[in-house]
N, C-alpha and C positions, 0 to 999 in steps of 0.2 A: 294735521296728523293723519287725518281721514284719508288723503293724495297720498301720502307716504305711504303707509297700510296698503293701498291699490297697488303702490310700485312694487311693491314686496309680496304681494299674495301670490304669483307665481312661487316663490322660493317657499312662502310658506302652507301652501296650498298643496304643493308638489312633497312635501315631508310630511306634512298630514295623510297625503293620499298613499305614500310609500307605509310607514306606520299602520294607516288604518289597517293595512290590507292584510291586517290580522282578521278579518274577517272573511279572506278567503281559504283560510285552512280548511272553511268547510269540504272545498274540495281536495281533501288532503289527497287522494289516491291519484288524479291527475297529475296534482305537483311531483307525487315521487315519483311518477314516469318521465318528468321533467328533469330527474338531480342529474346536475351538471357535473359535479365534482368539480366546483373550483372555489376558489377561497376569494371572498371580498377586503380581507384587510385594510385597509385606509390609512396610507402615514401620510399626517398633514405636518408638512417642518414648517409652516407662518406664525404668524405671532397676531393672533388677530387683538382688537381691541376695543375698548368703549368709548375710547377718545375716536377709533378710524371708525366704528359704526356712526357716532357724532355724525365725523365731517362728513360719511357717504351721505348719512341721513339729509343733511341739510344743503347737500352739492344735490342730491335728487329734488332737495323742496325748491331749491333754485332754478327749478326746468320752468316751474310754475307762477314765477314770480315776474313781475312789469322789468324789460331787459334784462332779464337772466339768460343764458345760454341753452342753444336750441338741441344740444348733444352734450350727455355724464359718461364720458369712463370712470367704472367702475373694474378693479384691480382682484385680482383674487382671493386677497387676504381682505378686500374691504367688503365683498361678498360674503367671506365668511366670518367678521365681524357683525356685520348686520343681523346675519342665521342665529350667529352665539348671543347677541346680545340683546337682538328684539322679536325674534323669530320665538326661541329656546323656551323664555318662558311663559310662551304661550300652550308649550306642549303638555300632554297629559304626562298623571304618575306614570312610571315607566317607560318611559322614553327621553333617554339621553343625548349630551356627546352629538350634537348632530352638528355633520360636517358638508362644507361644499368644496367646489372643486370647478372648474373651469375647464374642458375638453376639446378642443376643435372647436365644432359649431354648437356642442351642448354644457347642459350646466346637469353636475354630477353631486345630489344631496344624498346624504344617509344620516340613521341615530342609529344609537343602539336601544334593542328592546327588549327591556324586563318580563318574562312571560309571568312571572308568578304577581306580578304589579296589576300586569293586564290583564290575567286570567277574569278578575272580575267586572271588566266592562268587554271581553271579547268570549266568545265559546268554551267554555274551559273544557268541557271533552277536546276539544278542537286543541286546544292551548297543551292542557294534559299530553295528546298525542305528538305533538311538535316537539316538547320538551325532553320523549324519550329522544329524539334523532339527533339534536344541536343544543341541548342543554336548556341552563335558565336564563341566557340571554342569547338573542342571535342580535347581526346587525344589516340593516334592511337595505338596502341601496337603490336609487332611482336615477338612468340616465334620464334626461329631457331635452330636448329641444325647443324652444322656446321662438312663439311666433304671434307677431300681430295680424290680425285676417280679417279685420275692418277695424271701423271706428268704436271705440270702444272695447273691441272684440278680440282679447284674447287666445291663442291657443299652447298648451303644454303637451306635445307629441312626446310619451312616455318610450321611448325606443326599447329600455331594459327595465325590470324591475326583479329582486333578488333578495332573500333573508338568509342570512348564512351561505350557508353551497345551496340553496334553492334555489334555480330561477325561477318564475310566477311564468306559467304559459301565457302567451300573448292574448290568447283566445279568453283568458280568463280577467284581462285588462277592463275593459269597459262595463263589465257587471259589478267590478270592486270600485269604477268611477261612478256610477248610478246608487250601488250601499251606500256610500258614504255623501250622499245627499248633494254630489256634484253632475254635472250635463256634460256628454258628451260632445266634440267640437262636431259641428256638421262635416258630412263626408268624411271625418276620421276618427271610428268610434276608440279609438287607442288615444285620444285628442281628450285632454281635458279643457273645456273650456270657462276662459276664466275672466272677467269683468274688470277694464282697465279705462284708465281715464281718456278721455277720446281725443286729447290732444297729442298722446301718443304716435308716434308714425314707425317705427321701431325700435324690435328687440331682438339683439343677437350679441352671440360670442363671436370675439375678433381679436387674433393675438394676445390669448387669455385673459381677455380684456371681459364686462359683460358692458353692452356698450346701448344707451334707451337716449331717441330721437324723438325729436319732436315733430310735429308738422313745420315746414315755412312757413313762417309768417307773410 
């Protein structure tokens, strides 16, 4: 379960870090030089499941296993089986509803966020002040990109991050990865890096596929 967990901490590391970044309202005044004016909505039409997180989960343990296959595609409703059913409740009060999404070359996570849930483990002036702009829930969005940069060695290159019509300044990226008690990737402080089993040899999106390689044996 420990290997599974590492396969997954990208997807769930990457929603923690979207979520936490209820900690950067402290710079509330930069972000609303930031408002974008667009709208995040999310319609997921899949039907994800506890049976399809199952088989991903145990098609991923099989990477691991004496002759098991050296490449998992994994499908985009079984990405977002996984989020919903082993990711979700790991998340704190107020935060819901977290969704994934498959993009080109990146993987696209959101929840929704209760501020009055959160207000007590995030700034509540901070919280207070958000609530007058987008209410008592907004919904937090992360593109990533997702890359292996050695053995072991993880990287989530966060390309977009957004709460409601907010996008989060770039610039304001790798201080809300350092808050919340993660390292940024070397050479790409927008890089979260993230601690992956070293038999790893990649991880990428490919015809909405999320698609995790092994080394050749």
């Amino acid at each position: 379960m420990r290997t599974i967990r590492s396969c997954l901490a990208g997807v769930g590391c990457l929603t923690l870090l979207a979520l936490g970044g209820g900690a950067a309202w402290m710079y509330w005044p930069e972000i609303q030089e930031w408002w974008g004016g667009r709208s995040t909505d999310v319609v997921y039409a899949v039907e994800p499941s506890e049976e399809l997180a199952a088989d991903a989960e145990a098609r991923l343990r099989s990477l691991f296993e004496e002759g098991g296959p050296v490449e998992v595609r994994l499908t985009e409703t079984e990405v977002q089986s996984l989020v919903l059913y082993r990711v979700a409740p790991t998340l704190p009060p107020g935060v819901s509803e977290p969704l994934a999404t498959l993009q080109d070359s990146t993987v696209e996570v959101s929840a929704l966020l209760d501020l009055e849930q959160l207000a007590a483990s995030i700034d509540s002036e901070a919280a207070g002040r958000l609530q007058e702009f987008i209410g008592d829930t907004a919904r937090v969005t992360a593109r990533l990109h997702p890359l292996v940069a050695g053995p072991a060695r993880g990287e989530l290159s966060i390309l977009r991050l957004q709460a409601g019509l907010f996008p989060i300044p770039p610039l304001l990226i790798p201080g809300m990865i350092t808050q919340l008690g993660f390292s940024t990737a070397p050479g790409n402080p927008r890089a979260m890096a993230v601690e992956i089993p070293p038999e790893i040899r990649s991880v990428r999106v490919e015809a909405e596929e999320l698609v995790v390689r092994l080394a050749e044996p």
